[in-house]
C-alpha positions as CSV (number, residue, x, y, z in Angstrom):
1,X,190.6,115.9,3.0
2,X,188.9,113.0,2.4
3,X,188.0,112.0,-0.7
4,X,185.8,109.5,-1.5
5,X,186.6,106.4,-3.5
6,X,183.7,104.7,-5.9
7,X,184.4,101.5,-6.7
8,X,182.8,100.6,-10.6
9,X,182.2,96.9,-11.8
10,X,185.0,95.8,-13.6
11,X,187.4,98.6,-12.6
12,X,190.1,98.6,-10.0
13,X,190.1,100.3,-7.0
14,X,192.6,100.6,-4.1
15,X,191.3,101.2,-0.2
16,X,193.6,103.3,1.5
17,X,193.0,104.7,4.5
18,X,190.1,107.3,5.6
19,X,188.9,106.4,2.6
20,X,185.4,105.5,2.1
21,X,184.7,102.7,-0.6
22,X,181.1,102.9,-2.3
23,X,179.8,99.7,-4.2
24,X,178.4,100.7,-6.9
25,X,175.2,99.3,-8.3
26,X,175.3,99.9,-11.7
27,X,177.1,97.4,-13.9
28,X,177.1,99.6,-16.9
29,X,178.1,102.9,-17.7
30,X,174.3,104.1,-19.1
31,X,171.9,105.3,-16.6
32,X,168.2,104.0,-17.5
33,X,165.9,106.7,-17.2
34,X,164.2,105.7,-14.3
35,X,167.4,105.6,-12.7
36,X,168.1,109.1,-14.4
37,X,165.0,110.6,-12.6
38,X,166.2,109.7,-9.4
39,X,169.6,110.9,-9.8
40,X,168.3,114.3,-11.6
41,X,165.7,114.5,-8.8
42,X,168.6,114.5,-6.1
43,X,170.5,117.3,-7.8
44,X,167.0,119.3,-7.5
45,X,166.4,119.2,-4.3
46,X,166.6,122.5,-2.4
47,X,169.0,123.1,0.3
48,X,170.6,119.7,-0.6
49,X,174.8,120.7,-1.0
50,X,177.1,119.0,-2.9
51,X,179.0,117.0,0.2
52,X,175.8,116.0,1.5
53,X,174.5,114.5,-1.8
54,X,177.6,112.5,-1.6
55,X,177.3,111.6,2.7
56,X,173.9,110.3,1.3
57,X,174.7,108.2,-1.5
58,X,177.8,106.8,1.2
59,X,175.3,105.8,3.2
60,X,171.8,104.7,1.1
61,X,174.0,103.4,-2.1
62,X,171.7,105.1,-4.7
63,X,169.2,107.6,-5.4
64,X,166.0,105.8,-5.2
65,X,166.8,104.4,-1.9
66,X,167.5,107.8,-0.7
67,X,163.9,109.0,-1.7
68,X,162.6,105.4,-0.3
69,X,163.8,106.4,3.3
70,X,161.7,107.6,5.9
71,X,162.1,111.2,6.7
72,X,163.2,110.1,10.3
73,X,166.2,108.0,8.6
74,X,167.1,111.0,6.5
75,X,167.0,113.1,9.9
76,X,168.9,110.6,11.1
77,X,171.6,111.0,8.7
78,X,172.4,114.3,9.0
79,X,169.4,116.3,7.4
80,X,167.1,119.4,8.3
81,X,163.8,118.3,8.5
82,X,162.9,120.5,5.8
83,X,165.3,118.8,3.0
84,X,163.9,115.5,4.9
85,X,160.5,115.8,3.8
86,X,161.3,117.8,0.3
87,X,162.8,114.5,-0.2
88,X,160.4,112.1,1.3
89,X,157.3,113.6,-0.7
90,X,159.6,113.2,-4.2
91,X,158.7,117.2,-5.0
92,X,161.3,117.6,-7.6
93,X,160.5,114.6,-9.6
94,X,158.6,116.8,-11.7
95,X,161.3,119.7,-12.3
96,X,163.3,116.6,-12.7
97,X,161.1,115.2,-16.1
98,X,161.1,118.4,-17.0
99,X,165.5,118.3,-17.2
100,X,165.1,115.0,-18.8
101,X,163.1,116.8,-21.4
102,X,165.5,119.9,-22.2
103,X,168.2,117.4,-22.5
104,X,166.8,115.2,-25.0
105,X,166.2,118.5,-26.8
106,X,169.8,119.9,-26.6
107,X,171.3,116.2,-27.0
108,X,172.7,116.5,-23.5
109,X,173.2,113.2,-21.4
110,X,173.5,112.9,-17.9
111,X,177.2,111.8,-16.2
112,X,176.8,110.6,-12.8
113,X,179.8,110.0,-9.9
114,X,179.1,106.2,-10.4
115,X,179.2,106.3,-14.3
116,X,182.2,104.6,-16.2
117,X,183.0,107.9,-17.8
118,X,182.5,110.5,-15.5
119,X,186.5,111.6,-15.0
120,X,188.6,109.6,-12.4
121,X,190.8,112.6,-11.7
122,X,187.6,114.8,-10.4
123,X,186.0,112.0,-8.2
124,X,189.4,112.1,-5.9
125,X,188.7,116.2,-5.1
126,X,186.7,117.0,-1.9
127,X,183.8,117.7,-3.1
128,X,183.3,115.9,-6.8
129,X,179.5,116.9,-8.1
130,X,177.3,113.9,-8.5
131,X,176.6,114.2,-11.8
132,X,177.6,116.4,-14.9
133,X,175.1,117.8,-17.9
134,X,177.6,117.0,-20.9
135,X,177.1,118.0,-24.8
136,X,178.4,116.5,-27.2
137,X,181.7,113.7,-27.3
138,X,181.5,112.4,-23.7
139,X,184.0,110.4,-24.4
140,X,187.0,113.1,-23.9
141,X,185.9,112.7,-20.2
142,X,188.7,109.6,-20.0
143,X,191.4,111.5,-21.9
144,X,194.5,113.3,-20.7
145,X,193.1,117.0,-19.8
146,X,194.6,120.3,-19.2
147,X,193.1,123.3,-17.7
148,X,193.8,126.7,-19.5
149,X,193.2,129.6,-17.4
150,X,193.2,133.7,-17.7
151,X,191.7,136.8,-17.6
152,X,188.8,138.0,-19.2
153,X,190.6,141.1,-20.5
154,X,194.0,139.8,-22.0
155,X,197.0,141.4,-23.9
156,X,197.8,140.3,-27.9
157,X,200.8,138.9,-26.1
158,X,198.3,136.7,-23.8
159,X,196.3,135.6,-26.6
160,X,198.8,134.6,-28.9
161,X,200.2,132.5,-26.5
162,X,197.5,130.9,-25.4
163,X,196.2,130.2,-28.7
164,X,199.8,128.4,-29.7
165,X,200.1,126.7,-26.5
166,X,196.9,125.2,-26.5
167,X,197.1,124.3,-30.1
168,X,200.8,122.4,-29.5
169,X,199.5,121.0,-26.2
170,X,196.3,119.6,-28.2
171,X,198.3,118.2,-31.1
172,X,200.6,116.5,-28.1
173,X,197.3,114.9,-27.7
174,X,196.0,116.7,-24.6
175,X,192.2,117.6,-24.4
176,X,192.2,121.6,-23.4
177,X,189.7,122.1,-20.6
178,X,188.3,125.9,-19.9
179,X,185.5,127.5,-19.4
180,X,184.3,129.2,-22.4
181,X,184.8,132.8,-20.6
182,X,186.0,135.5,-22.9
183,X,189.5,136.6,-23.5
184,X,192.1,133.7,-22.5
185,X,189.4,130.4,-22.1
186,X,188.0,132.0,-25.2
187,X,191.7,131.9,-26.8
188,X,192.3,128.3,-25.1
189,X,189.2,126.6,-26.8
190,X,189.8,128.1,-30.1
191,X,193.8,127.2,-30.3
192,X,192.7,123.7,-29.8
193,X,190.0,123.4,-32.7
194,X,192.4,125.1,-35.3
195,X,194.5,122.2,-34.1
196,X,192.6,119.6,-35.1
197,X,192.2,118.3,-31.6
198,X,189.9,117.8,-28.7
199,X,188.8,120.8,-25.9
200,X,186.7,120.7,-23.3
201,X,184.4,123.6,-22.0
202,X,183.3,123.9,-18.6
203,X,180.6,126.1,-18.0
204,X,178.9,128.2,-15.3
205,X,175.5,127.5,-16.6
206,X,173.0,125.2,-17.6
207,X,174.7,123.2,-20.8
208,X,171.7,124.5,-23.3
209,X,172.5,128.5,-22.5
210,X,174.8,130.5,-24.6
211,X,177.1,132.4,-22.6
212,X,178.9,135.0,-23.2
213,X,176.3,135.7,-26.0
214,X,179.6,136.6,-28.8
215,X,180.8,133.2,-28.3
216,X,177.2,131.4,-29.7
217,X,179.5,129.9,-32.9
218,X,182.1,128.4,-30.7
219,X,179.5,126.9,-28.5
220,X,178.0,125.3,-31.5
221,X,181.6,124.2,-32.5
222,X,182.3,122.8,-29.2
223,X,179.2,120.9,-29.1
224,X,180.3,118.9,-32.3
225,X,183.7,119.1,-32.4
226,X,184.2,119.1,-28.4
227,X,182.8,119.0,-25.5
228,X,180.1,121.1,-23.0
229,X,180.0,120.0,-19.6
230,X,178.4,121.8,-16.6
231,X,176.9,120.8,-13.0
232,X,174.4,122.9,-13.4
233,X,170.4,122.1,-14.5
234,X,169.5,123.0,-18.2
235,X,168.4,126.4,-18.3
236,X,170.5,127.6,-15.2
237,X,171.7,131.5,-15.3
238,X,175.2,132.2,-15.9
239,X,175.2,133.7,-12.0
240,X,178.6,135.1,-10.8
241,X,178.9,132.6,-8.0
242,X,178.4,130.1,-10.2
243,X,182.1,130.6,-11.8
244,X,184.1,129.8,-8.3
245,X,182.1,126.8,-8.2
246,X,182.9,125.0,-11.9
247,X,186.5,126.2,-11.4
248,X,187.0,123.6,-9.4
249,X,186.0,121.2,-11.9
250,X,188.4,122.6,-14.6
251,X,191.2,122.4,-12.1
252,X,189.6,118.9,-10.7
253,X,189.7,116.8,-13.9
254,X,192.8,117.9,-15.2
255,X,196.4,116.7,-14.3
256,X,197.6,120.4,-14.3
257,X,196.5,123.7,-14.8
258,X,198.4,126.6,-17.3
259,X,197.9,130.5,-16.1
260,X,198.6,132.3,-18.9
261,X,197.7,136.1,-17.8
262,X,196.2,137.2,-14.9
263,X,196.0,139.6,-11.5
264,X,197.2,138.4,-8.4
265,X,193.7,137.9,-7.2
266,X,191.6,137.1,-10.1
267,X,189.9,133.9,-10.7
268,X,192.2,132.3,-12.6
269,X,194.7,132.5,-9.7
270,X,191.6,131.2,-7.8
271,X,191.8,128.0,-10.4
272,X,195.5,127.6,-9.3
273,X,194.9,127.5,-5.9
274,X,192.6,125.2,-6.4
275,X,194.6,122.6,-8.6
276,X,197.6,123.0,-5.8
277,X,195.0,121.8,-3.0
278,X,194.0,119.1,-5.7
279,X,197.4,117.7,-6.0
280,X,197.7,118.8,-9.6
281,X,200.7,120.2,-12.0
282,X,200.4,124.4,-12.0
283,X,201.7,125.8,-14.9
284,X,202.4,129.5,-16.2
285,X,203.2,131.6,-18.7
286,X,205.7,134.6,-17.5
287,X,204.6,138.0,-18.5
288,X,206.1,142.0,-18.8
289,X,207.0,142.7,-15.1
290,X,205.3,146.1,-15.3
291,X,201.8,144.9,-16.5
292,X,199.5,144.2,-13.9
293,X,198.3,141.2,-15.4
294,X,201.2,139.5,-15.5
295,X,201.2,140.0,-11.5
296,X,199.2,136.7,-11.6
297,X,201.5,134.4,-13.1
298,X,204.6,136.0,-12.3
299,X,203.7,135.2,-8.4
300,X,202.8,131.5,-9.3
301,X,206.6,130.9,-11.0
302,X,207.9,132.7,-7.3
303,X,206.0,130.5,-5.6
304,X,206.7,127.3,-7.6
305,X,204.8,127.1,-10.5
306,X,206.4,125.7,-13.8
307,X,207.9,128.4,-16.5
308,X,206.1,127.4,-19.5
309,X,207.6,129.1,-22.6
310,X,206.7,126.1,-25.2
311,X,204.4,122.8,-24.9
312,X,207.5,120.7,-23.7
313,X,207.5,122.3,-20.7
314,X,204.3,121.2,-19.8
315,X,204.5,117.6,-21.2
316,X,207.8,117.1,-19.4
317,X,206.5,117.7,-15.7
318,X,203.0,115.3,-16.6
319,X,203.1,112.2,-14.6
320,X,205.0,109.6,-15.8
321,X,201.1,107.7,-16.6
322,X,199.8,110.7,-18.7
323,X,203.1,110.8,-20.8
324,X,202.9,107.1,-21.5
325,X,198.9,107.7,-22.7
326,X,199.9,110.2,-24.8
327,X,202.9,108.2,-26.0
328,X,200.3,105.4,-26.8
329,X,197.7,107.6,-28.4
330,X,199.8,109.4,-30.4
331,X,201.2,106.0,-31.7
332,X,197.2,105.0,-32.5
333,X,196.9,108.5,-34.3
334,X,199.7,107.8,-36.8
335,X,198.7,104.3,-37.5
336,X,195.0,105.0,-37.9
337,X,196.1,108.2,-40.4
338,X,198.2,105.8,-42.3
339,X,196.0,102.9,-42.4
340,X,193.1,105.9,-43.7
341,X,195.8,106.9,-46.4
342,X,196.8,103.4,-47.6
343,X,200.0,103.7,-46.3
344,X,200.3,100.7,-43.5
345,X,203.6,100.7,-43.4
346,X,206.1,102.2,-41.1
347,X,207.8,104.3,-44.1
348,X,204.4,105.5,-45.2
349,X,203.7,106.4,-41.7
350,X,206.7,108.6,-40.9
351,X,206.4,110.7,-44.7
352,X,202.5,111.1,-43.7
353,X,203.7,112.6,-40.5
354,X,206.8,114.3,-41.8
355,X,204.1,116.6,-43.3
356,X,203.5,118.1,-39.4
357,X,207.6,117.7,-37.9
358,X,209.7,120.8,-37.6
359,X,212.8,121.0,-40.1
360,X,215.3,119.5,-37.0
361,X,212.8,117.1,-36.2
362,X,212.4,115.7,-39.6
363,X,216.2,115.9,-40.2
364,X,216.5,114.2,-36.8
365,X,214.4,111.3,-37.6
366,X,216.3,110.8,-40.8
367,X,219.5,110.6,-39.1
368,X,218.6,107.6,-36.6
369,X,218.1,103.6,-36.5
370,X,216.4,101.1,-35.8
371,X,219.0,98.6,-35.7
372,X,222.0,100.7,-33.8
373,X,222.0,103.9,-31.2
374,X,223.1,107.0,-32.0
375,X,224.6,109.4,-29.5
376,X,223.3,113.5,-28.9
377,X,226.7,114.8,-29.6
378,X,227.1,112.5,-32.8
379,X,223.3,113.8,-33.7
380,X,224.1,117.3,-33.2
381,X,226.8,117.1,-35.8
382,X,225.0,115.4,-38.7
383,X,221.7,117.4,-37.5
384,X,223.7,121.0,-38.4
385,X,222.6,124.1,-37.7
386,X,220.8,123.7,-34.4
387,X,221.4,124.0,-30.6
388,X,221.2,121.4,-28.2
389,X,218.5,122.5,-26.6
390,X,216.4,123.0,-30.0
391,X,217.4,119.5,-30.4
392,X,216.3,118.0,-27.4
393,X,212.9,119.5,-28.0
394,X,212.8,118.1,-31.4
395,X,213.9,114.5,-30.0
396,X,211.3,115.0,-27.2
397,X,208.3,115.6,-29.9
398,X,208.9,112.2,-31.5
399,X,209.6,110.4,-28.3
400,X,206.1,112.0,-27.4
401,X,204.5,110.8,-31.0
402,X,206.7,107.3,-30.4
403,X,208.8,107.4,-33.2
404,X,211.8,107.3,-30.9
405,X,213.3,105.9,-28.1
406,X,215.6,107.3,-25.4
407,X,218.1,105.1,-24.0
408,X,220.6,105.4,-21.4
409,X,223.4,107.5,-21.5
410,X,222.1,110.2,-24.0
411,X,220.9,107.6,-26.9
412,X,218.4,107.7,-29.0
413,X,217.2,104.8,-31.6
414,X,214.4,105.0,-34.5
415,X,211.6,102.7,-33.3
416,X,210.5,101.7,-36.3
């Protein structure tokens, strides 16, 4: 596999080997919108793959020099003469106005492979897509992500815990990535919102088309509350081919993927697959040994995946990167909501958040310093009634929302 690497003015990049660097043109993060005909006119063109978009822009730099070449140079580089001359004759420039025209209608805006935001994780998989159709808060590209994946047909069992899961792991300050599909995505998106917190849906169809048709009010929610991404045109089907093909996006811009139900061959086992060939995190939920959805995740734990009973299971295995940006977010979060409440400092803070601790956690915090460490034995007696493990889980949350510090040997200080 070899990934391409895009280098982006003012961001740094690292050549490693078989690695092909691309300098980009573009020294901002908005595409003008003669720019954004070219690119949406490259996406158009018929017979024109996904690898070979990106072979081209390797070797012309941009779109419009691609459509400036001579048919012979795009021959030369690897094209049938047909796609040659579909793109030296510029025949989907119109289709391509008409895009630009259905997107200013929806409020969508175009992401491309050389854009600031479009997701560093998914420009590192095989074969990234050039550009993404996105509605509504683009900027949740650049956050932490997690893919939630499952059947279309779950248990109660697999709903709940998907809904709780996603909600905890959203609150942790993880955005939820899915893809809108009923039954578990369905459960995934929804968990999030009654969070409070940030989900992302990938979809197998133009960005503008409501699919499944009973989900029409959490499309709209997602739109203002979230995010709708897809690399396909506005208006495009919801085609069962197209699903194998954004899974790899869910999987590709996350740093892990959760299986929550799901048979042994279904797609969500497809989305694991995909996220172990990516290098990412798998995740998943164990299920009744006798139900054949659970045949799914059960396999994934046999063959390595990580037993996910609550959100610290997840959190715990995140590279050590993703854990310090949530760290740091979740600092900003409980500064800006005391700062919003007139409470700026640190006491303030911690009673505005006390409101969303657990009992241990709360009594936990209470029982630490700033100024001196306390030891997890001494903890666990003045923090009564509680296991270690519940404990640890409790010290774990405020780590996660900086409130405390670990130290060496089992100690734990107040960092205010």
């Amino acid at each position: 596999m070899l990934p391409s690497v895009w280098e982006i003015p003012g961001l740094p990049t690292s050549a490693s080997a078989g690695r092909v660097e691309i300098a980009d043109p573009m020294s901002s993060s908005v595409v003008s919108q003669e720019q954004e005909l070219y690119w949406l006119a490259l996406k158009l063109v018929p017979g024109l793959g996904t690898r070979t978009s990106q072979r081209l822009l390797q070797q012309f730099r941009t779109p419009d020099a691609i459509f400036g070449a001579s048919p012979s140079e795009l021959e030369a580089a690897g094209l049938s003469g047909t796609v040659a001359q579909s793109i030296a004759r510029g025949s989907t420039f119109e289709e391509a106005a008409v895009q630009r025209e259905k997107m200013q209608q929806w409020g969508a805006v175009l992401v491309t492979i050389a854009d600031r935001c479009y997701p560093s994780p998914l420009r590192e998989i095989f074969d990234p897509p050039i550009l993404l159709f996105a509605r509504g808060r683009v900027e949740l590209l650049q956050s932490n992500m997690l893919g939630v994946v499952g059947t279309r047909r779950p248990t109660p069992y697999g709903v709940a815990a998907t809904e709780r899961l996603s909600a905890d792991l959203a609150h942790a300050g993880l955005t939820i990535v899915s893809g809108i599909a009923r039954g578990i995505e369905t459960a995934a998106h929804k968990g999030a919102l009654s969070a409070g917190r940030d989900t992302i849906a990938v979809v197998g169809c133009g960005a503008d088309v409501v699919y499944p048709s009973e989900n029409r009010k959490l499309i709209e929610d997602l739109a203002l509350k979230g995010l709708i991404v897809s690399e396909f045109p506005m208006g495009a089907a919801a085609i069962p081919q197209n699903f194998p093909v954004r899974n790899r996006i869910i999987s590709g811009m996350s740093v892990g993927v959760l299986v929550v139900e799901g048979a042994q061959y279904s797609g969500s086992a497809i989305t694991a697959r995909l996220a172990m060939d990516q290098g990412r995190e798998v995740f998943a939920v164990p299920g009744n040994i006798t139900s054949r959805l659970s045949g799914g995740p059960n396999l994934l734990i046999k063959q390595g995946a990580k037993l996910v009973q609550d959100w610290t299971d997840v959190v715990a295995e995140l590279p050590a990167e993703s854990r310090r940006d949530l760290i740091h977010r979740a600092k900003q979060r409980i500064l800006a909501e005391g700062i919003a409440t007139g409470g700026g400092d640190p006491a303030s803070v911690i009673n505005i958040l006390g409101m969303e601790l657990g009992p241990i956690a709360r009594r936990a915090l209470e029982a630490l310093h700033a100024d001196s460490a306390t030891h997890l034995d001494n903890l666990l007696e003045i923090v009564q009634d509680t296991s270690s493990p519940e404990l640890l889980a409790a010290l774990f949350e405020l780590e996660m929302l900086g409130l405390v510090k670990q130290l060496r040997g089992k100690n734990f200080v107040k960092v205010w």
